[in-house]
N, C-alpha and C positions, 0 to 999 in steps of 0.2 A: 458423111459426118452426121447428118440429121438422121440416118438409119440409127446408127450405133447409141445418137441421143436418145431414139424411141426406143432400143432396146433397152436401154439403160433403165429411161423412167416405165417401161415394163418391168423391168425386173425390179426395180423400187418399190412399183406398184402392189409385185407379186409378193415382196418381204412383207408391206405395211398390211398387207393382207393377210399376212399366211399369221403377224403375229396376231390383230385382229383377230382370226379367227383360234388361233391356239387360245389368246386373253377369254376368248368366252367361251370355251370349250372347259379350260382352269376355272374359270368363275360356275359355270353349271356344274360343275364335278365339284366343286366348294362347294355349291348349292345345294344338290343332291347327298354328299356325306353330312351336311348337316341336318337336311330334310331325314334324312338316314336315322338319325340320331334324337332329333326331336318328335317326332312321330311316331306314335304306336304301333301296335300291329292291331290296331282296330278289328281286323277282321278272326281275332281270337274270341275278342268281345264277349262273353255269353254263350261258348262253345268247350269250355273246359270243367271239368267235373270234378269235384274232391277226391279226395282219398277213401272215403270212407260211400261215397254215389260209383267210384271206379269199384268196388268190392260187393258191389249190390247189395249195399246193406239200406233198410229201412227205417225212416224216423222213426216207430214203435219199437225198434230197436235198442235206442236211447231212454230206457226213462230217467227222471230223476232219483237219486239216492235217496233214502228215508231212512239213515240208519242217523241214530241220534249221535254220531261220533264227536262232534266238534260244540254239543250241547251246553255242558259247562263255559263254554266261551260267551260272551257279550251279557255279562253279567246274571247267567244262568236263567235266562229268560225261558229257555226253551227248555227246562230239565222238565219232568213230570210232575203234577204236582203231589208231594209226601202227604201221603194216606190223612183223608179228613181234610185237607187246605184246599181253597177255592185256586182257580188260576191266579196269574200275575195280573196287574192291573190294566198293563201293556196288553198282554191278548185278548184281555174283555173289550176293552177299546176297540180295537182291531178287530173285534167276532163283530160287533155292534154297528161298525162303518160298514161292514161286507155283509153284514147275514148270515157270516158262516159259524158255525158250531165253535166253542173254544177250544176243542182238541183238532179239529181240521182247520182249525187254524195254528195253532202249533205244527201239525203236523208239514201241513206247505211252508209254514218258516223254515221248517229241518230242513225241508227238500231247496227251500232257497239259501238257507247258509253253506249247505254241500254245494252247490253249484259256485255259490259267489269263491269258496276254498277250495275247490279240487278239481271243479270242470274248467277244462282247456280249449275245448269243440276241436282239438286237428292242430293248433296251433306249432305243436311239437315242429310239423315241418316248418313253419317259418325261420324258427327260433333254432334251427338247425343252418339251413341260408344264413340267417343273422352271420350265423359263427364262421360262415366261408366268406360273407360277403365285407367283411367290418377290417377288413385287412390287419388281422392279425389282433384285434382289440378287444374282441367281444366273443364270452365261451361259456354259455351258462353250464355245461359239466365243468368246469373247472369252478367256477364259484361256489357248487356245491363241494364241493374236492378239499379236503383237509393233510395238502401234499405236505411233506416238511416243509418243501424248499419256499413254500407257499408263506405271504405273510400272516397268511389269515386260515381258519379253522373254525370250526365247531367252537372251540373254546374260547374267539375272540369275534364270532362271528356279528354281534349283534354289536359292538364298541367300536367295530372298523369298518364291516358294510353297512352297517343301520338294517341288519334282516333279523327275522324273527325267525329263533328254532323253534323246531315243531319239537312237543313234545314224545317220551319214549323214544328218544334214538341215545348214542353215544359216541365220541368222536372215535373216529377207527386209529387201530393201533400199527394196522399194517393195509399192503393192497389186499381187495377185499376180490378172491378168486371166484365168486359166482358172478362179479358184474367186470369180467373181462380186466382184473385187474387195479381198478378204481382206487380211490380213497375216498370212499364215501360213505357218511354215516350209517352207523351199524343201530338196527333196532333192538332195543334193550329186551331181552326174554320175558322175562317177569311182566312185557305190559299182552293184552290181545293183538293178534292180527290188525292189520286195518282194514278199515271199513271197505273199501275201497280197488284196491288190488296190489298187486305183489305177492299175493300168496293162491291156492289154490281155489279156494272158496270164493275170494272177490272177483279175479279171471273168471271164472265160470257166472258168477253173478251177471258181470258188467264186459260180457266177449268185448274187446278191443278189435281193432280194424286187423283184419287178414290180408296182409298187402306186399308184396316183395318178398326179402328174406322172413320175416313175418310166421314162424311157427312150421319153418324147414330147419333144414340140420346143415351143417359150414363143416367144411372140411380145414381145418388149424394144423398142419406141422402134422400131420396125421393121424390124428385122433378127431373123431368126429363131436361136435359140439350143438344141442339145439339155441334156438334164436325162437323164444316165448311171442305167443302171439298179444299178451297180458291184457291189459286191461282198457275199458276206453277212458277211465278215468287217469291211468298208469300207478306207477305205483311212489310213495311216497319217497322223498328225497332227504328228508330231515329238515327243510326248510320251508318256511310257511309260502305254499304259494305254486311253489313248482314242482313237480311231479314228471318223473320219469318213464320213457316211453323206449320199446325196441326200434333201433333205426332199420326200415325195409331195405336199406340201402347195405344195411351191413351182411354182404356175402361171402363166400370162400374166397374168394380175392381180397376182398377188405381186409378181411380177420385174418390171413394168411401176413399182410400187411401191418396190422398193429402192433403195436409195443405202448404197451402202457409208463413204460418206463420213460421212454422219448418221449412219449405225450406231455409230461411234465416237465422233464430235462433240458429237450433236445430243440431249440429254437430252429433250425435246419429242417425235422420234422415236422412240426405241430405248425409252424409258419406254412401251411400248404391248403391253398384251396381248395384243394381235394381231395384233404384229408377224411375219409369217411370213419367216421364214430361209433362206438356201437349201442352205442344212445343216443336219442334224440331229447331235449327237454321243453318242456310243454310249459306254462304259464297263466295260468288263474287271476281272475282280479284282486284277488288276496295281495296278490305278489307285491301289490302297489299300497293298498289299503289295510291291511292287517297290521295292529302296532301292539305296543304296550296298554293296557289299560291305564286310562290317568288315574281312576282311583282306587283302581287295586292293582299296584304294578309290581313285577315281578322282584322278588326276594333276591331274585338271583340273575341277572339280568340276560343270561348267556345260557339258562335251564331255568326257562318259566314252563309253569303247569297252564291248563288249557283256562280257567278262572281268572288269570294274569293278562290275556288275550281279548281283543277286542279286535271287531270286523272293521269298524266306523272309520277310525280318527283318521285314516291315514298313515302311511308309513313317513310318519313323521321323521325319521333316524337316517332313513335309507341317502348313502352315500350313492350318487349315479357317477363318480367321475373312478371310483372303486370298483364297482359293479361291472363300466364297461367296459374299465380296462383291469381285465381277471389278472394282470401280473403285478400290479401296483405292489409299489412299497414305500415306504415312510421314507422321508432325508434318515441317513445316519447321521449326521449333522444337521445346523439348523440354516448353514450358510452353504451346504454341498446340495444341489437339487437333486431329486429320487431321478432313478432312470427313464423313467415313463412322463417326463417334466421334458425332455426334448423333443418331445412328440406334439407335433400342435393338435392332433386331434384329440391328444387329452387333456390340451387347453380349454379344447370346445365343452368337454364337458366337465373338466371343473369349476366352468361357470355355475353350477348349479348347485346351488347352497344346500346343505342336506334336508331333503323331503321337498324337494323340487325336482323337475323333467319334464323337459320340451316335448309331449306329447306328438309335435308334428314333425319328431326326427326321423322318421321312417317315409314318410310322403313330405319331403320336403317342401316347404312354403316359403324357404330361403329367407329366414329371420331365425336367427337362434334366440326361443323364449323360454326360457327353465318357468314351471310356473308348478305352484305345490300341489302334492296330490291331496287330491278335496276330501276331507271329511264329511261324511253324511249324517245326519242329522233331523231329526223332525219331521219326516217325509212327510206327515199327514198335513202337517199344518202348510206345509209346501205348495200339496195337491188344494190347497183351500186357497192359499194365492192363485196359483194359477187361473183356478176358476172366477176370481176377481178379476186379474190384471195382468195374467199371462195369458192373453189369450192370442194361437195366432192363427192365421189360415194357410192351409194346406193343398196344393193341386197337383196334379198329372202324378209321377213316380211318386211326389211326396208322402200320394196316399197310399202306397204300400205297407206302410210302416203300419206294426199291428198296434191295435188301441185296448184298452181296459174290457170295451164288450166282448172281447172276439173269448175269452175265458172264464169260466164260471166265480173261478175265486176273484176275480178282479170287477166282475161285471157290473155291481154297486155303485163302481165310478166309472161307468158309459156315459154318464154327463157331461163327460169332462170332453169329449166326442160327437160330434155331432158332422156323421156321413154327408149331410145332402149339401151340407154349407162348408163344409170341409173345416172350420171352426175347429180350432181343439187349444186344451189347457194346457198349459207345457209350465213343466219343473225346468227352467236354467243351470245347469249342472256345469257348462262349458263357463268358462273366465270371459268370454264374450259375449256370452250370452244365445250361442249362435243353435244350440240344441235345442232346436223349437217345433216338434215333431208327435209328441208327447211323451211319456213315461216312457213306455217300454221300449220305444223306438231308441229312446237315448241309452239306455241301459242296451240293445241287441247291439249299434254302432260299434261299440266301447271292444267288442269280442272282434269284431273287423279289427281294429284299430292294434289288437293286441295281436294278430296275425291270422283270426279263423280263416277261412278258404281262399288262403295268400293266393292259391292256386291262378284264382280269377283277379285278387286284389292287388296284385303288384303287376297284372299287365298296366294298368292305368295311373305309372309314374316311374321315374327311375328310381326306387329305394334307395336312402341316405343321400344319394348325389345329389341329384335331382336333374337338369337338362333335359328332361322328357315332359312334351305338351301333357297335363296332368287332363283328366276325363275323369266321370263320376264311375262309380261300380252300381250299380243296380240292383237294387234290393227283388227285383221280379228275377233276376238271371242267380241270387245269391239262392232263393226261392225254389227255383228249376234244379240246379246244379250241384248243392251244398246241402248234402244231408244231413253237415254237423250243423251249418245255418238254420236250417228245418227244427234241430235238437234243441237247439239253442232257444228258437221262438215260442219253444212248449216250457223251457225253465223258467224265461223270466218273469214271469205270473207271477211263478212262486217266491223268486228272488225279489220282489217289490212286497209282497207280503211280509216278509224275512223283514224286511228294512222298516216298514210300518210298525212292528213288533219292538224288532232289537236299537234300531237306530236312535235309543234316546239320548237325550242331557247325557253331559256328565257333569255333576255340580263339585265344589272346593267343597260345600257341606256335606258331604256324601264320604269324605277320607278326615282322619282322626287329626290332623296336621292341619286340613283346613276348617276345621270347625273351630279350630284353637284359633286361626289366623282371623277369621271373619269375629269373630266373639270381643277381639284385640280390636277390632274398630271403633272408628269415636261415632255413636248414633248419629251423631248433629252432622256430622262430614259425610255420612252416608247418606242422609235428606238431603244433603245439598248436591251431591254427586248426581242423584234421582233427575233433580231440576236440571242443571247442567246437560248430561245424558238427553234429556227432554229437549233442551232447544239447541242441541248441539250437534248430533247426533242420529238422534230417533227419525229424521226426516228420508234416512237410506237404511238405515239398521234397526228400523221395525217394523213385522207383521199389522200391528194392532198400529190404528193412527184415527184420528178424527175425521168424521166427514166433511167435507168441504160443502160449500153452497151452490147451487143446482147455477148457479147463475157465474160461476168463474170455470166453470166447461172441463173441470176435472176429470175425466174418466167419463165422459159426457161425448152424444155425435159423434166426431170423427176420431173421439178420445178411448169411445165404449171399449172395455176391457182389456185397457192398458195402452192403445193408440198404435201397437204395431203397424210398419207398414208406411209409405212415402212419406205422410204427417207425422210420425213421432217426434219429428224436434218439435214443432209446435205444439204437442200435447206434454212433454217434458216440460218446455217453457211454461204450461200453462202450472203443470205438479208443481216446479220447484218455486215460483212464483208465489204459492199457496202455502208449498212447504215455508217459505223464509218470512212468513205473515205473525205478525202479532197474535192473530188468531187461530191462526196452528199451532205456534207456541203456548198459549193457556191451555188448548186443548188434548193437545202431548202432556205437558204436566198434571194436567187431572188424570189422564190414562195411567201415566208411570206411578203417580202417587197417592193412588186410591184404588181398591176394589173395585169388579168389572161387578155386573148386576147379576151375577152368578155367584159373587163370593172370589171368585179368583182373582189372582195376585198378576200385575203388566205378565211378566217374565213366564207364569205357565203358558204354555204351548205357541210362543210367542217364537217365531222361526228368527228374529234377530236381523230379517233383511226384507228389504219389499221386494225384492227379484227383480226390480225396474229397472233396466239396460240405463245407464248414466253415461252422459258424452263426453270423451275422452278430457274434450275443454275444460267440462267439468274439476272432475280430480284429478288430472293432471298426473297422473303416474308415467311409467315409461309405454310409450304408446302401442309398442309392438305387437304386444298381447291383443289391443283393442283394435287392428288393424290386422289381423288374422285372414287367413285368405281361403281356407281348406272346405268351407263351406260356402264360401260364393256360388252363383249358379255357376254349372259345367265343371265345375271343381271336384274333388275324389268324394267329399262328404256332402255334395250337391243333395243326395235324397233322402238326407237327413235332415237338413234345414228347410223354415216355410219360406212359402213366397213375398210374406212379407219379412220376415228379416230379409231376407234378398232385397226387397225393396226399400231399404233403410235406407232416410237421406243422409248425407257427410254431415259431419259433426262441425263446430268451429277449429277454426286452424290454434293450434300450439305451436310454441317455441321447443327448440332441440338445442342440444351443443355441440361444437366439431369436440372430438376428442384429444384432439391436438393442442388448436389454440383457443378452445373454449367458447370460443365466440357463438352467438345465440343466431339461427336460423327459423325461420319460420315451416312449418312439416303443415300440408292439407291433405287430410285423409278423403277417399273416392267416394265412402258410402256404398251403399248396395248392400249393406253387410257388415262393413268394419267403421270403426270410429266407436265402440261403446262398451263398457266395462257390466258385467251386473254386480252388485256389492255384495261381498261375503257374508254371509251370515256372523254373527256372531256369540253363536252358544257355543258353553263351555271354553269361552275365549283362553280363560285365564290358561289351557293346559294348549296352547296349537300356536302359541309364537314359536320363533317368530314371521315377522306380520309383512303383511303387502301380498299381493298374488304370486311374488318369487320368492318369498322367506327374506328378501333381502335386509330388512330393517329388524334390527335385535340380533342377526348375524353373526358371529365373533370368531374372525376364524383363526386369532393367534391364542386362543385359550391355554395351551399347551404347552407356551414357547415362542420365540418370535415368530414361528412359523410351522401352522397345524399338522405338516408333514412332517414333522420332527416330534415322533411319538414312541421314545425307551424302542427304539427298534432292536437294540443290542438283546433286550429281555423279551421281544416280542412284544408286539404292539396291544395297546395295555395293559403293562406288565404294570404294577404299582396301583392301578386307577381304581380297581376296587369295581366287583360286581354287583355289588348288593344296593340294596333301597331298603332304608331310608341310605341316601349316602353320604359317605366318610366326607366328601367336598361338595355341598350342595350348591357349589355354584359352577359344576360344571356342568354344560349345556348339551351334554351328550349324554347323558342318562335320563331316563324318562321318569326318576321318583319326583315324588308332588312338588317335596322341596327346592328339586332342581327347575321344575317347569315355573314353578312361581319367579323363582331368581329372571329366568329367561322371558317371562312374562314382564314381569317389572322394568326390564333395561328396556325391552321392546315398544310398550306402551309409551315408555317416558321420550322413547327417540318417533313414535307417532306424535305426540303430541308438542313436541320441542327439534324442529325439523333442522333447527343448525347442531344440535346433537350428534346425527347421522353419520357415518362413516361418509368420509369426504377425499373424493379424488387428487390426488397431489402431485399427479403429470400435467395436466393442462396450463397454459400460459397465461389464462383467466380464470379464475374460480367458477367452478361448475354446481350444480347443486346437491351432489350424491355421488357415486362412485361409479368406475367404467370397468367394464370386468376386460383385464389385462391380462398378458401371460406372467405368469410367476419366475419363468426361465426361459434362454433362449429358447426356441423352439422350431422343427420345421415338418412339414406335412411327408409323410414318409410310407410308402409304400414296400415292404419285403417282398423279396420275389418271387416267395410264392404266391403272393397273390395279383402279384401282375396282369392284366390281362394277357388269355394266350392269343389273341389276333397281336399284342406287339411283342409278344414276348420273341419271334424271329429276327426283330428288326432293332432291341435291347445295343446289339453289338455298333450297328450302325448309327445308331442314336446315340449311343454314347460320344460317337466322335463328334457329331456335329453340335450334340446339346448336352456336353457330360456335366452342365450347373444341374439338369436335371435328371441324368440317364445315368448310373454309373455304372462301373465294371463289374459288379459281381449281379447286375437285371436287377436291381431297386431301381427306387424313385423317388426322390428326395428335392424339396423344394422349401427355400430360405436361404442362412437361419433369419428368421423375426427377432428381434430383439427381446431379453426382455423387457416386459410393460408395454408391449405391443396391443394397442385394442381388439380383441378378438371379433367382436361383431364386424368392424368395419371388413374385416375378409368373409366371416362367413352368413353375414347378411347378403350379399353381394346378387343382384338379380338378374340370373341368367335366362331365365324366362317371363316374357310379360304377363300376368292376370287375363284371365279370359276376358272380362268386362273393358279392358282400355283399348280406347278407342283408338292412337295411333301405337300398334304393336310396335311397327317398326323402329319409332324412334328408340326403344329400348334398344335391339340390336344395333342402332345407328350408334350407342352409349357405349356399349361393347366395343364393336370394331371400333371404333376412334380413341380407345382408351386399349387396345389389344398390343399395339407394337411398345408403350412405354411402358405398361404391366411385365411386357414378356423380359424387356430390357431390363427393369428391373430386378427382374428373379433372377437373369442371367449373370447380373452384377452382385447380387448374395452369393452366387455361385455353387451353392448346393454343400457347404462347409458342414455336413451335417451328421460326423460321428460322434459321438462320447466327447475324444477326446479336442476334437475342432468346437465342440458347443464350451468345452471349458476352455478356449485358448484366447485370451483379453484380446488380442491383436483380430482374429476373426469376429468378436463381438465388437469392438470397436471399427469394423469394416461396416458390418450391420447397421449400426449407429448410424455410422456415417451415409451408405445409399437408402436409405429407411428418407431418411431427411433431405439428401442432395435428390432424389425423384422423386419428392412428393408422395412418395407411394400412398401415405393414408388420404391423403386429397382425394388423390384417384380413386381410390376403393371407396370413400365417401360418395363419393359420385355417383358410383352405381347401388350402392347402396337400395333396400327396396324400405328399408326401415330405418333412416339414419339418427335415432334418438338412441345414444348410449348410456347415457346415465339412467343408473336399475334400479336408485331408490330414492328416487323423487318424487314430489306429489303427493296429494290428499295430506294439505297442512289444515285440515281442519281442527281447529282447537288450538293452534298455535298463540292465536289471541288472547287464549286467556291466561286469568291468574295463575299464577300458581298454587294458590290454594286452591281455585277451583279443578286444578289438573289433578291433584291429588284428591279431591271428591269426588274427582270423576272415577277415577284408579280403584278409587276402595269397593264404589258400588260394581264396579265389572268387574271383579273378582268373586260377585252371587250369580254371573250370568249361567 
């Protein structure tokens, strides 16, 4: 009997053991596929070569363009000057800071406006990836593409993406047989060549990379066809910005494969991640920054000449939730949602008010921030801040970044540089301020950022998803590696010269409408507005300020040039201390309202902002942006930022609101980095609402109808609206004539300075202070099977039985539906990986897994209800409703949240206090900024 007991508790012994050991065999194999997952392939690191270093081509290879093509643009700064005329006033200026001659200095403007509009560095392949990787959303050949089936076209191109035609093309009538098919803009006869490539002359100019199929011959259905090796600039697309390149990839198997017809048509097709194209499309910083000129705007909104054009402002217009999703269309109705409205991923980016985008949606930083693309402006007087009070310091990789001496035309400003102490002046370009490296360094990033030698820059994160430990890219390995990088670091000289030139004002008195409108002012309200402006104002939004007393430690010790670095809350404290003084008061309004000892007027060369990082506490906006991650140390944009923003203490704590039930939380941001805003400049205000760092405030997005999707879709989307400028309805906020930008300025300003004005959230259970960007319609995250991945695409069949809320029968992937007015942030802020700087990683993970089985429960009780006709079926949305609410689900997701402040247009009520008469003195005089 006692035998049979010991075998017994042997063999008890032997189960609790065997599961023991199976439990951590499962747990280390859990551990390893996530190790798997999270972890780079480090040891690619600084081992992979471009496209154009595989081809053994040489940086001398690359020069810049000097052909005056894009001349007449940014107010004809750079034409010649007509027989007998001295230069423009701008390049005497310019000749005078640098020492260079007036025509070599024109002449490196040319070569920096060509660069800023037509150089890509390689980009083409990323932007090719984009279009496999974005599951089915994202096609820049097709944006260019003027298909029927298509909403949009050449002829409606600029009214529904917010893009700018390039001048000399015309919309095509039929597929266009030399480009495989295409519907893509046809160049009009009557104009030249371009500069650039697509024709024989510019090819031979400007050899493009020889790579793959690349300038061999494809075998097609049995006629043989070449594959141009073209241009490195490519050749033009009819669209300001992007430029078209031959895909290496496209071979006789590919092009045996293609149907240009299905590429359009056929969802079946074109939904294929491997679908290989026989273009690639490349992307220019134009792409983002190229807009209408405010004060010479295009007659024709849809066919502007290149004088209508300006480099600066911003693509103020540019639709991104259009752009990324190339099939978009309008509600037929205003109560029916478009098709692309059940897709949450193009919730995500309808977040983004037009002339806004989340910069860091490709390396993700797990915060969706839309933030607008910056207008440049005033370089010089910038580069004169800096050397005041941008000053930061720079070590180890930091100092890779090339400075002003390293080039002849910039060398003038080696000041601003100073090797031995690693010292340097930095322009704040970044909404965080985190671009602290100097000039050029921030201007070569910006080509990373847009895809240059993805090759090496996407080992160091998962793109779009994100779930991979993020690492810096190394500007010494982009150096070794990257001979577009190389190309890249020889243009931006010129491209900063360009911007010293072209990048000025643009004033209301400068266009026949606002000279009328300023002249209509009451003098007396314009002196008072001066004042106001002066103590109201001017303490963040001006260059030019009084000097303080040696003895309140202003820019003083541990303050000297600007206080960068562990001490800057205390050297802030000490600014705004000074700033809010009776005696900075008198002394702002003598500035603003009198003559400087030179005769000039506050407002010449006056950049409109002191570039001074301000703590989130401060203005209180949504904090996201200020709490930005992508430049921390060890981060992707690690060797772009100095060691003292690295070193930046936390800011004070703010309050946030659940989205739900409103209720106000306390948010402490880590510091190191995040916690702080720089204030936007303010010239030429009056034409760049609306306002806030996301456009959010002056916003209107029912202009149309009760709902902006609802645009004459019947007649083609704006059909009725009218191209022209001056225009037929000057208060619509989509045309960029003066009269329209003033309408849009005036609601804008009025809802800055009258903060319960503001568009106001009407889901929450408590009054919130601004709006939560919500889906507009059910929605669910939806994967086509063609882009599944193929490690699961085996196991689709399997998966469907055991998880078909998320697996279905035909290998999608569909997960929901969310309701609508579901808060979008609270899912796609969600922090799946910790910041390199926090100290207990794990309890992140801890957050995850403890919140993984009611998340998974959740989605399994949506049940993946996620076609057409289940997102229109009341009883499925009122299923939503219902487990949305009975799990909590936004709690949860709140939870892990890395950013949990959802309201986007709160903050910086400054001026709320006052009168209203003085709101409208204030009003009148920022309409001369």
């Amino acid at each position: 009997m006692a035998n049979i007991r010991q075998r017994i508790m042997r063999f008890i012994a032997w189960i609790v053991a065997t599961v023991v050991t199976l439990a951590v065999i499962a747990v280390a194999a859990v551990a390893l596929i996530v190790w798997w997952l999270i972890e780079p392939d480090a040891g690619q690191f600084g081992h992979v070569e471009d496209e154009a270093k595989q081809a053994h081509r040489k940086v001398e290879e690359f020069p810049g363009a000097g052909e005056p093509y894009f001349a007449a643009m940014d107010k004809g700064l750079l034409l010649p000057p007509t027989a007998g005329a001295d230069y423009p006033d701008e390049i005497k200026e310019v000749a005078t800071a640098t020492g260079l001659d007036p025509e070599a200095v024109r002449k490196a403007a040319i070569r920096g406006q060509n660069t800023w509009t037509v150089w890509t560095g390689g980009n083409d392949r990323f932007w090719d990836f984009a279009a496999r990787a974005t599951i089915g959303s994202f096609d820049l050949l097709k944006t260019i593409s003027s298909h029927p089936t298509m909403a949009y076209g050449r002829d409606n191109r600029f009214r529904y993406l917010g893009l700018v035609n390039e001048p000399c093309f015309t919309t095509p009538k039929s597929a266009d047989p030399d480009h495989w098919g295409l519907w893509i803009d046809q160049r009009k006869t009557e104009c030249p060549a371009d500069s650039f490539g697509g024709n024989t002359e510019a090819d031979a100019r400007y050899p493009g990379v020889r790579i793959g199929s690349r300038g061999t011959t494809v075998k097609v259905r049995g006629e043989e066809k070449k594959v141009p090796v073209g241009s490195y600039y490519g050749e033009p697309t009819g669209v300001m910005g992007l430029r078209l390149f031959p895909n290496p990839a496209f071979d006789s198997k590919a092009a045996e494969h293609w149907d240009a017809v299905r590429y359009y048509t056929d969802p079946s097709y074109y939904n294929d991640k491997d679908l290989v194209r026989p273009y690639r499309v490349g992307m220019s910083c134009a792409f983002c920054h190229v807009g209408p000129s405010p004060i010479n705007p295009p007659k024709n909104v849809e066919s502007p000449e290149f004088p209508e054009i300006s480099s600066n402002p911003g693509a103020q217009y540019f639709w991104v939730d259009r752009i990324f999703f190339w099939n978009t269309k309008p509600r037929a109705t205003p109560v029916e949602p478009a098709p692309n409205e059940g897709n949450f991923l193009f919730q995500l980016f309808h977040t983004n008010p037009p002339g806004s985008l989340d910069t860091s949606l490709v390396s993700s930083d797990y915060m969706n921030n839309p933030r607008t693309m910056n207008a440049v402006y005033n370089v010089l007087e910038r580069l004169r801040i800096g050397a005041k009070t941008g000053k930061e310091t720079i070590k180890g990789d930091e100092k890779d970044n090339k400075q002003a001496q390293d080039y002849p035309q910039t060398a003038a400003f080696g000041s601003l540089y100073d090797k031995a102490t690693g010292t340097v002046a930095s322009m704040r370009v970044l909404k965080d301020g985190a671009d602290s490296v100097g000039t050029l360094g921030a201007l070569n990033r910006v080509y990373l950022n847009i895809g240059l030698f993805s090759e090496e820059w996407l080992l160091h994160f998962r793109p779009f998803l994100g779930g991979q430990k993020i690492s810096p890219i190394r500007i010494t390995d982009a150096q070794k590696n990257s001979v577009y990088w190389q190309a890249t670091e020889t243009m931006t000289p010129d491209m900063a010269i360009f911007f010293l030139v072209a990048a000025r004002a643009d004033h209301l008195k400068d266009t026949a409408v606002g000279e009328q409108v300023l002249k209509a002012r009451d003098p007396a309200e314009v002196d008072r507005g001066k004042i106001v402006f002066a103590e109201n104002c001017a303490a963040c939004h001006s260059s030019k300020q009084p000097v303080p007393a040696p003895d309140l430690g202003v820019d003083q010790g541990i303050c000297a040039g600007g206080g960068a670095g562990p001490h800057y809350r205390e050297c802030w404290d000490r600014y705004w201390s000074w700033a809010q003084s009776d005696a900075f008061k008198r002394g702002m309004v003598k500035l603003v309202t009198e003559k400087d000892e030179d005769g000039k007027d506050f407002l010449d060369s006056n950049f409109l902002s002191t570039e001074r990082r301000v703590p989130m506490d401060i203005v209180r906006t949504n904090a996201c942006s200020a709490i930005a991650t992508n430049g921390l140390s060890g981060d992707v944009w690690d060797n772009f930022t100095s060691s003292t923003y690295k070193a930046l203490p936390p800011p004070h704590e703010v309050t946030v609101n659940h989205p739900v039930s409103g209720a106000a939380t306390p948010l402490q941001a880590a510091g190191n980095g995040r916690g702080y805003l720089r204030p936007p400049s303010l010239v030429s205000l009056w034409s760049t609402a609306p306002f806030l760092l996301n456009n959010s405030v002056g916003h209107e997005e029912s202009y149309h109808g009760t709902d902006y999707y609802n645009q004459d879709n019947a007649g083609g989307y704006g059909a009725g609206r009218g191209t022209a400028c001056p225009a037929a309805d000057a208060g619509d906020p989509y045309l960029p004539c003066v009269e329209n930008r003033l309408t849009v300025f005036d609601r804008s300003i009025r809802q800055m300075l009258s903060p319960q004005t503001r568009r106001m959230d009407k889901m929450t259970e408590a009054p919130v202070p601004g709006y939560i960007y919500r889906t507009s319609a059910p929605s669910c995250l939806i994967v086509p099977p063609g882009f599944v991945p193929d490690k699961v695409k085996p196991f689709t069949g399997m998966l469907n039985k055991v998880a078909g809320w998320a697996f279905k029968k035909d290998g999608s992937i569909t997960v929901g539906p969310f309701p609508a007015g579901f808060p979008i942030n609270a899912l796609t802020n969600t922090e799946l990986l910790p910041d390199n700087d926090e100290e207990d990683k794990f309890a992140n993970y801890k957050r995850l897994i403890a919140a993984g089985p009611a998340l998974i429960g959740a989605f399994s009780e949506l049940g993946g209800q996620c076609t057409p006709e289940e997102l229109a079926d009341p009883a499925v949305l009122a299923k939503a409703e219902k487990v949305v609410r009975d799990t909590k689900l936004v709690d949860r997701l709140v939870g892990l949240s890395k950013c949990p402040d959802y309201v986007v247009n709160g903050g910086h009520t400054f001026g709320a206090d006052l009168s209203q008469s003085d709101k409208n003195a204030l009003i009148s005089y920022l309409k001369q900024f």
